[in-house]
N, C-alpha and C positions, 0 to 999 in steps of 0.2 A: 367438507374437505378444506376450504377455506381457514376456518378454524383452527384445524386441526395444524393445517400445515404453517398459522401464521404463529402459533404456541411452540411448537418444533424447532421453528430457522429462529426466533426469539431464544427460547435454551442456545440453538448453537452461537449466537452472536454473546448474549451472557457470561456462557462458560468460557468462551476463548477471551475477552474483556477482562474477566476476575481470573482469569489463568493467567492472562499479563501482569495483571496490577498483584498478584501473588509471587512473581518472577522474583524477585529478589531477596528473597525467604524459600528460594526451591521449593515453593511450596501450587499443587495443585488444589483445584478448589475441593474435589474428592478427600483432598489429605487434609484440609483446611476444617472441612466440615466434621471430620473423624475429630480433631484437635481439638474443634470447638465441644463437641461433644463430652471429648473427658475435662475440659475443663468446669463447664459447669454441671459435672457430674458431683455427684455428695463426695462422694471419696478419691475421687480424681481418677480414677479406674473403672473399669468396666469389660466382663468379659466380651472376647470378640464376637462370640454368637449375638449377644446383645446388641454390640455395634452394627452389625450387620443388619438386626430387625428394628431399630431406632432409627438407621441411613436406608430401608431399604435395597439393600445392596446383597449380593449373590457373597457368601462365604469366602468365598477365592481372592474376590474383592477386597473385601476387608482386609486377607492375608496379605494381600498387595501392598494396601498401604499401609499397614501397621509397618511390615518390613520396610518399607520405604520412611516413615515415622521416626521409627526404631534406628537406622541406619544413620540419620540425621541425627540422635541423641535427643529428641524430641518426647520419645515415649519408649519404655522399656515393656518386655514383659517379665511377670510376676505371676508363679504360681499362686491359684485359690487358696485362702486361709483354712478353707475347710471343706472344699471339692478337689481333691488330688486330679481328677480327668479337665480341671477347668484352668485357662490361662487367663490370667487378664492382662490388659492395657493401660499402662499407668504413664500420665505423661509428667514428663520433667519439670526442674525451672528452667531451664532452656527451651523446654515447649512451653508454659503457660507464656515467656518472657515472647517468644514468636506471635504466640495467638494473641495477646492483648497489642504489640507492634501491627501486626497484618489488618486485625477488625481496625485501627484507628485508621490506616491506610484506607481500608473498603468503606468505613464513614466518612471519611473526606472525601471520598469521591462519589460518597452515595449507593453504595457495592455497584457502581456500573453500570448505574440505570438512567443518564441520561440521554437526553432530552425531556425526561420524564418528570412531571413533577411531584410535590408530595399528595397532593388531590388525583391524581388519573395513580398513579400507586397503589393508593387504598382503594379507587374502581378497579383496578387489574385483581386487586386480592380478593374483593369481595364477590365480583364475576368467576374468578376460579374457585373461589372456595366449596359453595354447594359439589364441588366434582372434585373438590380433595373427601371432603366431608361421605358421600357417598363411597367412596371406594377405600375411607378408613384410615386415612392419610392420619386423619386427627379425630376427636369427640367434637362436637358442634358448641359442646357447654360453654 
């Protein structure tokens, strides 16, 4: 339990840290991560079902923050070139112009991870990893 709940109050102290240091971009880390997503996506787009199972994230979700995206001029939607039932997400230069601003913001400050250094970093990832890796977060390769 220990564990459990020191990994827990860590996420909520993170999220609200990179939800500040996102503040001035309206940008949430949830919307942050979607952003970052279609940018280094091949073609800058991506259906939302996709987004949804690349973030983990419940369908509703996703519709959240696209419309939240989208409403910002951030990301449009765009019907499938060749799935009429399919939308995708394609983000702006106004969005790539956010997301390359925001990440330099979150590398300056290290996305929020201090007191933490670059060695206890790579101990926190490589201790979580075997428990992303099991549960298919990622391939171990």
């Amino acid at each position: 339990m220990l564990a459990v709940t020191s990994i827990m109050r860590v996420e909520q102290i993170l999220m609200a840290r990179l939800n500040a240091a996102l503040a001035p971009w309206d940008l949430t880390f949830p919307r942050y991560e979607a952003l970052m997503l279609l940018l280094f996506s091949r073609a800058g787009s991506l259906p939302l079902g996709k987004i949804g199972d690349r973030l983990q994230v419940h369908r509703a979700s996703v519709t959240n923050v696209i419309d939240r995206l989208e409403a910002q001029g951030l990301v449009r939607r765009v019907q499938h070139a060749t799935d009429r039932r399919a939308v995708l997400a394609e983000i702006t230069d106004d969005g790539r112009r956010v997301a390359r601003e925001a990440t330099a913001r979150l590398d300056d400050d290290r996305f929020c991870t201090a007191p933490l250094d670059d060695d206890e970093l790579r101990d926190v990832f490589r201790v979580l990893r075997s428990l992303r890796v099991g549960a298919g977060d990622f391939d171990a390769a």
